[in-house]
PDB file with SEQRES, HELIX, SHEET and CRYST1 records, atoms N, CA, C and O in Angstrom:
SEQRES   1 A   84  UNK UNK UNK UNK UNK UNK UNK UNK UNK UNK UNK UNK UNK          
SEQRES   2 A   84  UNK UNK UNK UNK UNK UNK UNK UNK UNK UNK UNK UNK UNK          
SEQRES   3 A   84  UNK UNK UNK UNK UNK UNK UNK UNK UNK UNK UNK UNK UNK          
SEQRES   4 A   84  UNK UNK UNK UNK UNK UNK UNK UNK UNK UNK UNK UNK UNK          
SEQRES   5 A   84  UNK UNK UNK UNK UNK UNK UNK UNK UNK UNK UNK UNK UNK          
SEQRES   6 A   84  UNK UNK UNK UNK UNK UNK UNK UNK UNK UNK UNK UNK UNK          
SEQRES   7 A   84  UNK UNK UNK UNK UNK UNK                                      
HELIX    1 AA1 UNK A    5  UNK A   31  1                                  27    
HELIX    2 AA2 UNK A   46  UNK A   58  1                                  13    
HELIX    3 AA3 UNK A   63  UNK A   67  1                                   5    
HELIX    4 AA4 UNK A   81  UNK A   83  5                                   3    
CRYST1    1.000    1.000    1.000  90.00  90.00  90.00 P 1           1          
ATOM      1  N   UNK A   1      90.287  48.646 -17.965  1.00  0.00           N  
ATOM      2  CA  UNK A   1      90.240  48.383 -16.538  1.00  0.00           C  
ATOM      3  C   UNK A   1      89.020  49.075 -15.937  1.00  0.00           C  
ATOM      4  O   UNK A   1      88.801  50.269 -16.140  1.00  0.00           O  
ATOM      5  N   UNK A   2      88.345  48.413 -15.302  1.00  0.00           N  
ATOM      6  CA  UNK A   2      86.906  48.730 -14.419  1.00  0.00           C  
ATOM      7  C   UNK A   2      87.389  49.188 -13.308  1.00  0.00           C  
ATOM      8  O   UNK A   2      88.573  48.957 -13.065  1.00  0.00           O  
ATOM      9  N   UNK A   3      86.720  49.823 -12.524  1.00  0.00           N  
ATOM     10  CA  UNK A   3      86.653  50.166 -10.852  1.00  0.00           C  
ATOM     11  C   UNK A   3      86.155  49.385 -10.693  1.00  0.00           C  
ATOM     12  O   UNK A   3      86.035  48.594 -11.629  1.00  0.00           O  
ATOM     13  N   UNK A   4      85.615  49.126  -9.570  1.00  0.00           N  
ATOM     14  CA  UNK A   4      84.733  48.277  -8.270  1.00  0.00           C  
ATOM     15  C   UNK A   4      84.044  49.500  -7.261  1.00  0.00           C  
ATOM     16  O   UNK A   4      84.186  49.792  -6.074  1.00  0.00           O  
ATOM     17  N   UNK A   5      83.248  50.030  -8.356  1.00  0.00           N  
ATOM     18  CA  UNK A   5      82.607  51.729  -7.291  1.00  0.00           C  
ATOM     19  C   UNK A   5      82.178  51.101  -5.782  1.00  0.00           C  
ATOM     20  O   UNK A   5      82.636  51.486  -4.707  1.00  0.00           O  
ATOM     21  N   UNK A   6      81.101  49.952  -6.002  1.00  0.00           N  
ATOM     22  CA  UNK A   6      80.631  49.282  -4.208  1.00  0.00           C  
ATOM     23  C   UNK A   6      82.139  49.404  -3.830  1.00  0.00           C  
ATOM     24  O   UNK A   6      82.258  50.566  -3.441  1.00  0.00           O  
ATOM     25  N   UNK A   7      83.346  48.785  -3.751  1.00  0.00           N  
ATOM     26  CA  UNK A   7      84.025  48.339  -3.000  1.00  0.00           C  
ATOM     27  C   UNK A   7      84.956  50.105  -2.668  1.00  0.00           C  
ATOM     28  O   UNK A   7      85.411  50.464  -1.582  1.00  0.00           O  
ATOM     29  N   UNK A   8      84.987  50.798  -3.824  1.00  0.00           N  
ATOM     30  CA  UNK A   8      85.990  52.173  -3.459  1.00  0.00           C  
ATOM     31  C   UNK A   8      84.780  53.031  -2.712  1.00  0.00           C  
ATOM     32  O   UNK A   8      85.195  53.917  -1.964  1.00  0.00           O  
ATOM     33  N   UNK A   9      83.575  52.911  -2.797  1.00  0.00           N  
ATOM     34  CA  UNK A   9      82.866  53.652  -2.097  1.00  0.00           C  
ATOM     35  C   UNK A   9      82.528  53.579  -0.222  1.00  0.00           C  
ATOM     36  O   UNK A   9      82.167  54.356   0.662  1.00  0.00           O  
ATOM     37  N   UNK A  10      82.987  51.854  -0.389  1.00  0.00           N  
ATOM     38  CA  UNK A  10      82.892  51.298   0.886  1.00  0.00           C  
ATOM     39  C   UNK A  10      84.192  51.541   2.029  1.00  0.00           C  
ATOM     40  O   UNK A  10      84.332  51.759   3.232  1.00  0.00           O  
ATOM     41  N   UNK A  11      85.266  51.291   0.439  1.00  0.00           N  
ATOM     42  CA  UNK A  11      86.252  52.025   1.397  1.00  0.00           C  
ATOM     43  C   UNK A  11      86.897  53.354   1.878  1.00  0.00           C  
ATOM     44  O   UNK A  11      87.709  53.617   2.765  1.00  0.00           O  
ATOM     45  N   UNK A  12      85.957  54.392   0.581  1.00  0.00           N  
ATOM     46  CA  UNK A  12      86.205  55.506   0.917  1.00  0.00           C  
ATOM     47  C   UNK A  12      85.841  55.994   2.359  1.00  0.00           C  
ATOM     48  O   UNK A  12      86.579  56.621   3.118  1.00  0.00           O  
ATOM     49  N   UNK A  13      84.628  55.605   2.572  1.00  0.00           N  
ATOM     50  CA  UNK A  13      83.748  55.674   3.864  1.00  0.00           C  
ATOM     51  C   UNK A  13      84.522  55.272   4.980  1.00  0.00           C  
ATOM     52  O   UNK A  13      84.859  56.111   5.815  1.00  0.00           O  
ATOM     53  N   UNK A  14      84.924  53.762   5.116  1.00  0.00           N  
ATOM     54  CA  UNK A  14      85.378  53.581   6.051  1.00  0.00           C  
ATOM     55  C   UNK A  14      86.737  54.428   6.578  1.00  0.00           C  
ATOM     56  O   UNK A  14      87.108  54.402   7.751  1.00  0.00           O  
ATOM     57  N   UNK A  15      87.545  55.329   5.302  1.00  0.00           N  
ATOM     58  CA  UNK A  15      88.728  56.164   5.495  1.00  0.00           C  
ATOM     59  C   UNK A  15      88.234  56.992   6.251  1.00  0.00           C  
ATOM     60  O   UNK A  15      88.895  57.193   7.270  1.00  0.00           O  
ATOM     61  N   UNK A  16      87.012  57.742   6.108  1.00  0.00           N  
ATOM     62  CA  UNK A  16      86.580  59.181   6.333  1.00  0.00           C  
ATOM     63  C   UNK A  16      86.340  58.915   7.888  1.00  0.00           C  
ATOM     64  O   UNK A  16      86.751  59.731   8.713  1.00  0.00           O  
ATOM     65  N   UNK A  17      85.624  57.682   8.294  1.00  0.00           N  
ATOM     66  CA  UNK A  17      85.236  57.282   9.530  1.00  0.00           C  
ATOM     67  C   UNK A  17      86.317  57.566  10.416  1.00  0.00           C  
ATOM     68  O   UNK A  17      86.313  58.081  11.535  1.00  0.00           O  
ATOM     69  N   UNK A  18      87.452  57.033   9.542  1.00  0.00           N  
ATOM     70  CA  UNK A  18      88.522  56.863  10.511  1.00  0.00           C  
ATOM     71  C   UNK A  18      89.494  58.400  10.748  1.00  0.00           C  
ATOM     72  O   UNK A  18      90.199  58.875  11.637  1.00  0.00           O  
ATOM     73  N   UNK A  19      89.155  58.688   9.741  1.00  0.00           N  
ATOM     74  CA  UNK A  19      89.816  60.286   9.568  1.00  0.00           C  
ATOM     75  C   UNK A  19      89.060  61.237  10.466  1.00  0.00           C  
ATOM     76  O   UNK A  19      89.475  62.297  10.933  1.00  0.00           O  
ATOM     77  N   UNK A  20      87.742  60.608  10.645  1.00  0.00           N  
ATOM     78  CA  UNK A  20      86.954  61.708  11.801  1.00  0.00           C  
ATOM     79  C   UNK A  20      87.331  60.999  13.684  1.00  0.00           C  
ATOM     80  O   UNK A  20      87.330  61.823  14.599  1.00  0.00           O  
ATOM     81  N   UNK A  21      87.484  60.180  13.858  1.00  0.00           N  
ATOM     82  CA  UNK A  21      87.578  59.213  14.703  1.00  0.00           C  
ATOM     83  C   UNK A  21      89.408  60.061  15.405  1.00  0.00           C  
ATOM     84  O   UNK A  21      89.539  60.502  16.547  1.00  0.00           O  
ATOM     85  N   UNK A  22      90.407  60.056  14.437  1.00  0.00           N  
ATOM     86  CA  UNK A  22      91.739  60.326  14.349  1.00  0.00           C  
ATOM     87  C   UNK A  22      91.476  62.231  14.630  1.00  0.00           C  
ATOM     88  O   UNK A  22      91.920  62.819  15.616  1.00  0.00           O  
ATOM     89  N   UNK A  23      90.993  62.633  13.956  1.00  0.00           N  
ATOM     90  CA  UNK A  23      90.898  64.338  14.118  1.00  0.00           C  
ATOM     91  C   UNK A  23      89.763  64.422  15.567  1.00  0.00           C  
ATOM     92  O   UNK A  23      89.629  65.618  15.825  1.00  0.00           O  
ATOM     93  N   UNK A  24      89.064  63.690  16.403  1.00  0.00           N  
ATOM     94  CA  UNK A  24      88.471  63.950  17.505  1.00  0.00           C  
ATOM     95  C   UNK A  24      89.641  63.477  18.302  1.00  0.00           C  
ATOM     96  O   UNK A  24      89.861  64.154  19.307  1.00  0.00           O  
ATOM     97  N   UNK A  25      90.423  62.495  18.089  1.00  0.00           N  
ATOM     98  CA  UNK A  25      91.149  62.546  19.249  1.00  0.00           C  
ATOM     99  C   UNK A  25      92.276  63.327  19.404  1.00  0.00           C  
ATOM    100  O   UNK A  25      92.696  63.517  20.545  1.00  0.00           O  
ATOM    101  N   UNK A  26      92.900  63.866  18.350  1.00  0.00           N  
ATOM    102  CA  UNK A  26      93.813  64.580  18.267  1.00  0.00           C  
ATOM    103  C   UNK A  26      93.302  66.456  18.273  1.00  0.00           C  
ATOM    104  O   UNK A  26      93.988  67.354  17.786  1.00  0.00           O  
ATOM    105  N   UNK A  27      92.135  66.610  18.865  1.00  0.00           N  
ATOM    106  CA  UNK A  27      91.386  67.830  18.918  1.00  0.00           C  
ATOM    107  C   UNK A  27      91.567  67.386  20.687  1.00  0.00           C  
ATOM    108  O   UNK A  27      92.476  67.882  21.351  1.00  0.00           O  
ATOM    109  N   UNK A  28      90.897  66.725  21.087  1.00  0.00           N  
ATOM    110  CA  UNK A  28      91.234  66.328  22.728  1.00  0.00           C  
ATOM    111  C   UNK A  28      92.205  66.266  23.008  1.00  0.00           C  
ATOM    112  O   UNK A  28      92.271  67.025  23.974  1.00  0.00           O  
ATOM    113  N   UNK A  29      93.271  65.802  22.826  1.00  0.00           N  
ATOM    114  CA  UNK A  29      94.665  65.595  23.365  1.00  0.00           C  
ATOM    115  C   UNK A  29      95.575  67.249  23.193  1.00  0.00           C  
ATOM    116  O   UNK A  29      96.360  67.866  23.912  1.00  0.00           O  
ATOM    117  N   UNK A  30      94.957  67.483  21.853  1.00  0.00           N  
ATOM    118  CA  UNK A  30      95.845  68.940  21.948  1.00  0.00           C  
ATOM    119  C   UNK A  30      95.104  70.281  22.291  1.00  0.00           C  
ATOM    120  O   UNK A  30      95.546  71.405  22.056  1.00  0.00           O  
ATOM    121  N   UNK A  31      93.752  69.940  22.959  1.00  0.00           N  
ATOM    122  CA  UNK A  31      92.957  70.562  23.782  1.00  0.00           C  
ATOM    123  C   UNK A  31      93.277  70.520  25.705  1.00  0.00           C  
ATOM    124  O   UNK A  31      92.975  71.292  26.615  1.00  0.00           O  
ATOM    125  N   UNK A  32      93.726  69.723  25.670  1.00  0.00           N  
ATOM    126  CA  UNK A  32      93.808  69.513  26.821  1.00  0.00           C  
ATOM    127  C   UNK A  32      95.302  70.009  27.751  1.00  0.00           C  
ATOM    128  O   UNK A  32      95.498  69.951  28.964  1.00  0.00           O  
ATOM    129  N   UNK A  33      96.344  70.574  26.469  1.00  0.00           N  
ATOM    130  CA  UNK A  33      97.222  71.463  26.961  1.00  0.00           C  
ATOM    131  C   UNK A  33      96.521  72.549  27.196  1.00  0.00           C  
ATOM    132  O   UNK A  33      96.898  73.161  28.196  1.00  0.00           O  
ATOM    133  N   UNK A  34      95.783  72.925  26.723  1.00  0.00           N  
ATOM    134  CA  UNK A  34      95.929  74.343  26.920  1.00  0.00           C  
ATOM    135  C   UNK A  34      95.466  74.739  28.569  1.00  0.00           C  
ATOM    136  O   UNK A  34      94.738  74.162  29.377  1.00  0.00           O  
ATOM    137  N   UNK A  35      96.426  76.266  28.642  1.00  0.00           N  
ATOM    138  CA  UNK A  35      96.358  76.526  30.198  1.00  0.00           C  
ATOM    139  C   UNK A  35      95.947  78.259  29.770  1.00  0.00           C  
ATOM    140  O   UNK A  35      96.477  79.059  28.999  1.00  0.00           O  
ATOM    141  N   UNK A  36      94.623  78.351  30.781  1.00  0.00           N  
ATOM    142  CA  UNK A  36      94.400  79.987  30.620  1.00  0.00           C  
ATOM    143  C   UNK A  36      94.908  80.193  32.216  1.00  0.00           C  
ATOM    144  O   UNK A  36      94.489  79.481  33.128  1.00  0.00           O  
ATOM    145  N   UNK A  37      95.754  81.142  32.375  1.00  0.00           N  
ATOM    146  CA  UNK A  37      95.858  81.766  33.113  1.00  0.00           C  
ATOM    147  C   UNK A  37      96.325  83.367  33.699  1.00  0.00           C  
ATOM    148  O   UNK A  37      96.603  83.822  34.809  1.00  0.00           O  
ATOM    149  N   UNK A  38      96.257  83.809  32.592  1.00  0.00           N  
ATOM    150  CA  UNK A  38      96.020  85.213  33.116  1.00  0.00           C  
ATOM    151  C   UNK A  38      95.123  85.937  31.931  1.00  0.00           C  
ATOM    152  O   UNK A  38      94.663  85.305  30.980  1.00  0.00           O  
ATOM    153  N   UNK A  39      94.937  87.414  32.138  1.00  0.00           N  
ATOM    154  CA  UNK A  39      93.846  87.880  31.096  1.00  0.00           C  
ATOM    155  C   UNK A  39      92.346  87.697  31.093  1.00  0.00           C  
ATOM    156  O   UNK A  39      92.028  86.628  31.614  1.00  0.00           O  
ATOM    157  N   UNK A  40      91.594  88.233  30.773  1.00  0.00           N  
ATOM    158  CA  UNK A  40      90.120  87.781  30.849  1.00  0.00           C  
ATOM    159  C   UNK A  40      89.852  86.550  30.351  1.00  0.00           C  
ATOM    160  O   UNK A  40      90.596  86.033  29.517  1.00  0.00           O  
ATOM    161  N   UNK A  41      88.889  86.026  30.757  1.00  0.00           N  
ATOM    162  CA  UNK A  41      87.972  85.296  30.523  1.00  0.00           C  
ATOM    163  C   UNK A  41      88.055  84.735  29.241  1.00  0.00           C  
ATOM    164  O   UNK A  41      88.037  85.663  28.433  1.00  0.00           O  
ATOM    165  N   UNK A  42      88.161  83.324  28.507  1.00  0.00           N  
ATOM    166  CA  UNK A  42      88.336  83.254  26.888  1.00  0.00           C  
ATOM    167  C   UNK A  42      86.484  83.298  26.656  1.00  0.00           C  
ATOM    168  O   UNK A  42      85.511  83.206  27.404  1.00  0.00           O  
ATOM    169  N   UNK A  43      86.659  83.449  25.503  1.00  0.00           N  
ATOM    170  CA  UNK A  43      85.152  83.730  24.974  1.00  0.00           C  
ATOM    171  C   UNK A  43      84.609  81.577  24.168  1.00  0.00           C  
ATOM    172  O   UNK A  43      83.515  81.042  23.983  1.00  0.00           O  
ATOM    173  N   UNK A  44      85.418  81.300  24.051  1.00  0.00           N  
ATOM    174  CA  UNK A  44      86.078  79.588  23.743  1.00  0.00           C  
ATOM    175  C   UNK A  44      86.231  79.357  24.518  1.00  0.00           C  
ATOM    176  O   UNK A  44      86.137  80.250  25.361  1.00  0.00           O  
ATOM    177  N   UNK A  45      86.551  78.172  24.919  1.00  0.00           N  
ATOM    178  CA  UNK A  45      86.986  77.115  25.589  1.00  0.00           C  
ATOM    179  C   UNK A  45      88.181  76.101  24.476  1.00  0.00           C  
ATOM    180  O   UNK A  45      87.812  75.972  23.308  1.00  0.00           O  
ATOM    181  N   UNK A  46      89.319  75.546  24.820  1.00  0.00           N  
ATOM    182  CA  UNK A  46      90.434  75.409  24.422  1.00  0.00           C  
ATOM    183  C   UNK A  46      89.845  74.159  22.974  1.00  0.00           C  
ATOM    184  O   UNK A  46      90.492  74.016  21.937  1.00  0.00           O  
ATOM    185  N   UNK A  47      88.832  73.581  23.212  1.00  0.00           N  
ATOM    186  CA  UNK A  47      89.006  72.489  22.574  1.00  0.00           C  
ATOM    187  C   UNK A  47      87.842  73.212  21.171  1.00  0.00           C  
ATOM    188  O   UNK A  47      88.117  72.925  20.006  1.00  0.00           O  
ATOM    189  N   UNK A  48      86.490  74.204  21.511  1.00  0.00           N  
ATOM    190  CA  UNK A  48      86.125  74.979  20.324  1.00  0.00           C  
ATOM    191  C   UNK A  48      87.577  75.552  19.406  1.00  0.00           C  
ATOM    192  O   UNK A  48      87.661  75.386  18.189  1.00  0.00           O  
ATOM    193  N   UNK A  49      88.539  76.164  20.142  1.00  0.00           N  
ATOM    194  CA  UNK A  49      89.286  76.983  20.047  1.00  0.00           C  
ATOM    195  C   UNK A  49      90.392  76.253  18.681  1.00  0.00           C  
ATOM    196  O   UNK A  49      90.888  76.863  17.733  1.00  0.00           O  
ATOM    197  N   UNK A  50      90.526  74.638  19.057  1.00  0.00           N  
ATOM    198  CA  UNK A  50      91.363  74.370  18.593  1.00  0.00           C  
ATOM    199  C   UNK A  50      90.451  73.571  16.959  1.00  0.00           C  
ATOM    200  O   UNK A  50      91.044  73.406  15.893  1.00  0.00           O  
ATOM    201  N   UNK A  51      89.399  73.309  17.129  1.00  0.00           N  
ATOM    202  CA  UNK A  51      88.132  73.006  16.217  1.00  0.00           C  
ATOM    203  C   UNK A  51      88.345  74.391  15.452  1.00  0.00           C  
ATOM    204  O   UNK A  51      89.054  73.999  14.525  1.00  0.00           O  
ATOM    205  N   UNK A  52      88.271  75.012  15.362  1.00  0.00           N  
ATOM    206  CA  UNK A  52      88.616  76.114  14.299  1.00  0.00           C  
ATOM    207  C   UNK A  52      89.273  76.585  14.219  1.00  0.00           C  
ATOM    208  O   UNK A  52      89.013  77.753  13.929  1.00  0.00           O  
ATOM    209  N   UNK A  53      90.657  76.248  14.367  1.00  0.00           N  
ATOM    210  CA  UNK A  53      91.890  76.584  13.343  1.00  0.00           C  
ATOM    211  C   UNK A  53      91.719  75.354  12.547  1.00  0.00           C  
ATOM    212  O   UNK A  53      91.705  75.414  11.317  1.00  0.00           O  
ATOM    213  N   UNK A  54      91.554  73.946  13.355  1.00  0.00           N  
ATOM    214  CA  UNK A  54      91.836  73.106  12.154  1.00  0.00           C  
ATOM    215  C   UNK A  54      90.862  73.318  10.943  1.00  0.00           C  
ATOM    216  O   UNK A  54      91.233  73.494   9.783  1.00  0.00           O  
ATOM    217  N   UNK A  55      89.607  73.277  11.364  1.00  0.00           N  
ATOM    218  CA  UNK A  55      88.429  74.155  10.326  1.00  0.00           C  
ATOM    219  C   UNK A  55      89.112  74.657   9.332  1.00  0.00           C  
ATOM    220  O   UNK A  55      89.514  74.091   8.316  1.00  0.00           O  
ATOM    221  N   UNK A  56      89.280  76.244   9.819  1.00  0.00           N  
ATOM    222  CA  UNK A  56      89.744  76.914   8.821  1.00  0.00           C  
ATOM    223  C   UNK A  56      91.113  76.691   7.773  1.00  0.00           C  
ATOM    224  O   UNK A  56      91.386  77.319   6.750  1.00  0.00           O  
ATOM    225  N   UNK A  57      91.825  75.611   8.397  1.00  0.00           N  
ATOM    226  CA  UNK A  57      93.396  75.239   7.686  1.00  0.00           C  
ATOM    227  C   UNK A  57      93.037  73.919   6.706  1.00  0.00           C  
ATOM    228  O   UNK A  57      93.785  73.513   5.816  1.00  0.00           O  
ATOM    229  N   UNK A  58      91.975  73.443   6.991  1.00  0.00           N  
ATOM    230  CA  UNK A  58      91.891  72.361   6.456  1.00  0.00           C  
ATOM    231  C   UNK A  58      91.552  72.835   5.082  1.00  0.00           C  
ATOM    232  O   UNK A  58      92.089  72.581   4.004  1.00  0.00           O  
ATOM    233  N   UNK A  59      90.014  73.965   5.534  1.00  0.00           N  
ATOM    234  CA  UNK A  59      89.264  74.048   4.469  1.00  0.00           C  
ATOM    235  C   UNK A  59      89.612  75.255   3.611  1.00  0.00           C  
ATOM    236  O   UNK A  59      88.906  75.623   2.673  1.00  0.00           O  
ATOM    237  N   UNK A  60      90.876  75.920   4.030  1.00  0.00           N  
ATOM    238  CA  UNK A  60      91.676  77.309   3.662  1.00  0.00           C  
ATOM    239  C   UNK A  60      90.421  78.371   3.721  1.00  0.00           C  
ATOM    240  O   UNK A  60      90.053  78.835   2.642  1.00  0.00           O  
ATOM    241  N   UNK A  61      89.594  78.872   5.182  1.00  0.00           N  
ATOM    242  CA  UNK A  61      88.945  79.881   4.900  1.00  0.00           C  
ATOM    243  C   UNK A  61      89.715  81.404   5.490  1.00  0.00           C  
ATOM    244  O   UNK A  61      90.882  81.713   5.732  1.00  0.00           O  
ATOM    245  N   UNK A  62      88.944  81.827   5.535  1.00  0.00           N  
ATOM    246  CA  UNK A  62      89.775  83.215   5.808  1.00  0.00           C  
ATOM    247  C   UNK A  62      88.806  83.639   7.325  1.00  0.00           C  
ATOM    248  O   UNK A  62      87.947  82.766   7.443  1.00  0.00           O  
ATOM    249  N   UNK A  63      88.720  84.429   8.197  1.00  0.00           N  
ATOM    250  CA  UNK A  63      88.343  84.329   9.601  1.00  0.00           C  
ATOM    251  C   UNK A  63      86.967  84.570   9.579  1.00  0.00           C  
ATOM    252  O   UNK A  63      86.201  84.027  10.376  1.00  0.00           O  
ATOM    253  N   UNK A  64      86.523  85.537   8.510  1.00  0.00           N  
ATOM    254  CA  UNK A  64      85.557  85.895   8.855  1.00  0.00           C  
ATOM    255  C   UNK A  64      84.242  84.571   8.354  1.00  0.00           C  
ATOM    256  O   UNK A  64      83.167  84.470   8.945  1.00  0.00           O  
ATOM    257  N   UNK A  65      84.672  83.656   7.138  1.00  0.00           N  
ATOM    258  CA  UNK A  65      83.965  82.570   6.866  1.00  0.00           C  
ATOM    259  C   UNK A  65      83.992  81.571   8.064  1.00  0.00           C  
ATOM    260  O   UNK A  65      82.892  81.105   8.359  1.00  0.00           O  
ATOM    261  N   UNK A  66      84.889  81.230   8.684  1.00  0.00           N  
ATOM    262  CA  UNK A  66      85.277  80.362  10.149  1.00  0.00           C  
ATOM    263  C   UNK A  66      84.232  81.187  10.690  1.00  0.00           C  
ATOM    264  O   UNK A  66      83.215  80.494  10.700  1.00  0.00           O  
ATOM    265  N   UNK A  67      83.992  82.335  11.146  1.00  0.00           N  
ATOM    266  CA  UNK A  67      83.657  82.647  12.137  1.00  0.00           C  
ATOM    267  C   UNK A  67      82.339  82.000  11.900  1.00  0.00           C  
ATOM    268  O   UNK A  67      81.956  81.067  12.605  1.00  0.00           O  
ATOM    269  N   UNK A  68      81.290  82.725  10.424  1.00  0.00           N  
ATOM    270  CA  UNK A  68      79.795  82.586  10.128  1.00  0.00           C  
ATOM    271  C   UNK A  68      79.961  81.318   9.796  1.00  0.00           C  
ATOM    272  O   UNK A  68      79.406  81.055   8.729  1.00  0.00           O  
ATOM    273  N   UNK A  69      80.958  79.696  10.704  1.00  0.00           N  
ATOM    274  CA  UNK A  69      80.127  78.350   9.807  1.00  0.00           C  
ATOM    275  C   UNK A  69      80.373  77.957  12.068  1.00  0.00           C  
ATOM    276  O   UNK A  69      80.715  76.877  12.548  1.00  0.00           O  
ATOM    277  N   UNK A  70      80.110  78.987  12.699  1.00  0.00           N  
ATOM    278  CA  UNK A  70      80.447  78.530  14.141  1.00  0.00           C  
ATOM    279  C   UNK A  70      79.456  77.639  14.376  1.00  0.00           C  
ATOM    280  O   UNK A  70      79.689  76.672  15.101  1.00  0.00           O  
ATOM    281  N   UNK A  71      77.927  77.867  13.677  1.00  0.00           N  
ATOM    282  CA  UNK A  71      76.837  77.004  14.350  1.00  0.00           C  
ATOM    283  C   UNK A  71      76.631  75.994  13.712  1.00  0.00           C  
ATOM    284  O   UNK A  71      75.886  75.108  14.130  1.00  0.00           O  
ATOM    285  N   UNK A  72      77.451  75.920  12.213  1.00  0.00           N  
ATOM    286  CA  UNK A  72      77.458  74.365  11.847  1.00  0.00           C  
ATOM    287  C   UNK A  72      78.625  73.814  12.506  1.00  0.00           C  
ATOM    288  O   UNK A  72      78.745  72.651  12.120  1.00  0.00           O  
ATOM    289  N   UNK A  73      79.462  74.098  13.259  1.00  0.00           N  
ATOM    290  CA  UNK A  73      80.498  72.778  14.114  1.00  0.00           C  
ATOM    291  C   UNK A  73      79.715  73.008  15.120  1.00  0.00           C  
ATOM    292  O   UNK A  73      80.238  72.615  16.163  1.00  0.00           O  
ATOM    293  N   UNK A  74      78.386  73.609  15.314  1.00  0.00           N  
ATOM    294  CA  UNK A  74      77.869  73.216  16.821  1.00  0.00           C  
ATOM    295  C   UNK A  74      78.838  73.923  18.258  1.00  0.00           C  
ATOM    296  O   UNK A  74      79.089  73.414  19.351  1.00  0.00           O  
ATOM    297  N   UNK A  75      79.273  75.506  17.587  1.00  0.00           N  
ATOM    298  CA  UNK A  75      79.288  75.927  18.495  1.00  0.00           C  
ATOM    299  C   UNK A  75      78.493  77.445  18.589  1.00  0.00           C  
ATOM    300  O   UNK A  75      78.535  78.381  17.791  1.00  0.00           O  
ATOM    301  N   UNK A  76      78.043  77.363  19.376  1.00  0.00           N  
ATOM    302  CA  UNK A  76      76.747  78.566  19.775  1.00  0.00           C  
ATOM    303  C   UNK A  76      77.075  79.842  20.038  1.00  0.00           C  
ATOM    304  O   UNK A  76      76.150  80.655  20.016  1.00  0.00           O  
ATOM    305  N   UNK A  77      77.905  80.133  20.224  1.00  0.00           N  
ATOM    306  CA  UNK A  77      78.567  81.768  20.544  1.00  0.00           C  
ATOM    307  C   UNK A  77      78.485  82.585  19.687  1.00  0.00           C  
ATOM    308  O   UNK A  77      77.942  82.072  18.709  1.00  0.00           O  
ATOM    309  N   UNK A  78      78.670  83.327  19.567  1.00  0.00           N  
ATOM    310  CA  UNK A  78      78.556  84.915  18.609  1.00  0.00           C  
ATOM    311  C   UNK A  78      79.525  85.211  18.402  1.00  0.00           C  
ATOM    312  O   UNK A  78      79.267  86.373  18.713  1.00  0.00           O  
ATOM    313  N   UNK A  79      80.992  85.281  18.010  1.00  0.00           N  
ATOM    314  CA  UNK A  79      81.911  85.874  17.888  1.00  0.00           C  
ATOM    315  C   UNK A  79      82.772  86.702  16.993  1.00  0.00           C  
ATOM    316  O   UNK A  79      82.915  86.069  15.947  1.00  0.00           O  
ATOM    317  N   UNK A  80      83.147  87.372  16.965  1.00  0.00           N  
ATOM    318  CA  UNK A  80      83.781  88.165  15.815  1.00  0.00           C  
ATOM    319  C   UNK A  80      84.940  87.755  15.073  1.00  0.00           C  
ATOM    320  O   UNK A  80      85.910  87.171  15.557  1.00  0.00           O  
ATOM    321  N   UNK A  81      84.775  88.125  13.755  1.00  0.00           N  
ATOM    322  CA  UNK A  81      85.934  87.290  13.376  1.00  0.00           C  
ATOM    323  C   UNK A  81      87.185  87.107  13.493  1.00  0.00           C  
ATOM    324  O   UNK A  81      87.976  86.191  13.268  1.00  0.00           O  
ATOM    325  N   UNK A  82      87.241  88.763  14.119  1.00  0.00           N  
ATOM    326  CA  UNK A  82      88.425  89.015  15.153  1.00  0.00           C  
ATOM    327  C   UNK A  82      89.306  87.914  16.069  1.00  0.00           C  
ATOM    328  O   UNK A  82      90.512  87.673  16.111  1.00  0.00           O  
ATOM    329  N   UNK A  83      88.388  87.473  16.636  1.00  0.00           N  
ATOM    330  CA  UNK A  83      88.574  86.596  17.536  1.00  0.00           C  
ATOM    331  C   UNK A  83      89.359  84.814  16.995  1.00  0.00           C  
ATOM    332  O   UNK A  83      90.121  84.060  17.600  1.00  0.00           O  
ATOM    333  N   UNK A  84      88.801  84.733  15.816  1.00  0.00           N  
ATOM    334  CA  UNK A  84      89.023  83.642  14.789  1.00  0.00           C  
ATOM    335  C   UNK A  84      90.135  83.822  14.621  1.00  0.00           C  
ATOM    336  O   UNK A  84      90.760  83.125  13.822  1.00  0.00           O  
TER     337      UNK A  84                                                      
END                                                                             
């Protein structure tokens, strides 16, 4: 039995599309509970906030790797891993 690599490659792609498409909206929707209201200032904003837990659960890192991959998800802050 052969594969069909064009056709599993075509459809791998189109999964991933959809798997990124499905994890942005479900990063918005469960971003958009969140309520700050008392305590300082968050150093995040709810929807970075929720972009790295899934990060780190997906990809099983530990806080301080989440923290040093902040500027490859394109978020710019400095933060400690503490905070992760």
């Amino acid at each position: 039995m052969t594969t069909n690599w064009k056709d599993y490659e075509f459809s791998y792609k189109q999964r991933m599309k959809g798997i990124a498409l499905e994890l942005r909206a479900m990063i918005d929707e469960s971003s958009s509970f969140a309520v700050d209201e008392f305590g300082r200032d968050p150093l995040l904003n709810a929807r970075e906030k929720v972009l790295l837990i899934l990060v780190k659960e997906i990809f099983r890192l530990d806080n301080r790797k989440t923290a040093y991959l902040l500027h490859l998800l394109g978020i710019e802050k400095d933060i400690s891993y503490k905070i992760v």
